[in-house]
N, C-alpha and C positions, 0 to 999 in steps of 0.2 A: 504494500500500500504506500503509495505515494501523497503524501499530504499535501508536500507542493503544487503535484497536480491538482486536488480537491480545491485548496486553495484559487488557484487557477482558475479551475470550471466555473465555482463561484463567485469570482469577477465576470467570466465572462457571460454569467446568469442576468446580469446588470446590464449590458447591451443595449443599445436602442434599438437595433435591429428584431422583434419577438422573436423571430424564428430561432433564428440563434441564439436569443438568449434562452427559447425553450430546450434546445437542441446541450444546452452547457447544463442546463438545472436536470436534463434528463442523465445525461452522460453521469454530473456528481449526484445521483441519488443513487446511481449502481454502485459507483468508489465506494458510498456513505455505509449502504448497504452489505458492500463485502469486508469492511472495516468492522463494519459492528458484529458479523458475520466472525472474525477474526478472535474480537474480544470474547464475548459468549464462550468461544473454542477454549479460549486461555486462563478466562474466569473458573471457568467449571474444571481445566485440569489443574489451578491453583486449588483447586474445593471447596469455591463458592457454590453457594447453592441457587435453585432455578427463583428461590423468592429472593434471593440477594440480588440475583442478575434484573430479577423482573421490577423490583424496587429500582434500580438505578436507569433504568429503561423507561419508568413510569409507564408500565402496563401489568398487566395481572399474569399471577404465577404461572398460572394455564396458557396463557398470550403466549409468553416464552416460548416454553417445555413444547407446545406443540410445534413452535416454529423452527426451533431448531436440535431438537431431541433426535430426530432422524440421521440427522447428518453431524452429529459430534462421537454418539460409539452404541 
């Protein structure tokens, strides 16, 4: 993950241009996504748990656990 780039995209979400600037906010919601995607991963094998993770995400422990239980083990 590239924060620079996130960084980046995020300016370029500011654009006059919409399209582009849709096309920048689209782009950083995937980085955003695979970032947090990342954390979750590194949270839980530090052994945090899914209401730790879900608290610091502001959503419910279920939200979580269903969203990314499949694909962490």
């Amino acid at each position: 993950m590239d924060l620079d780039r996130i960084a980046s995209l995020l300016r370029q979400a500011g654009e006059d241009d919409p399209l582009e600037a849709l096309a920048a906010t689209a782009q950083a919601r995937q980085e955003l996504e695979r970032l947090e995607a990342v954390e979750v991963r590194r949270a839980r094998v530090a052994g945090r748990t899914w209401a730790e993770i879900a608290a610091a995400l502001g959503v419910s422990k279920q939200a979580v656990h269903k969203k990314y239980r499949a694909g962490l083990f």
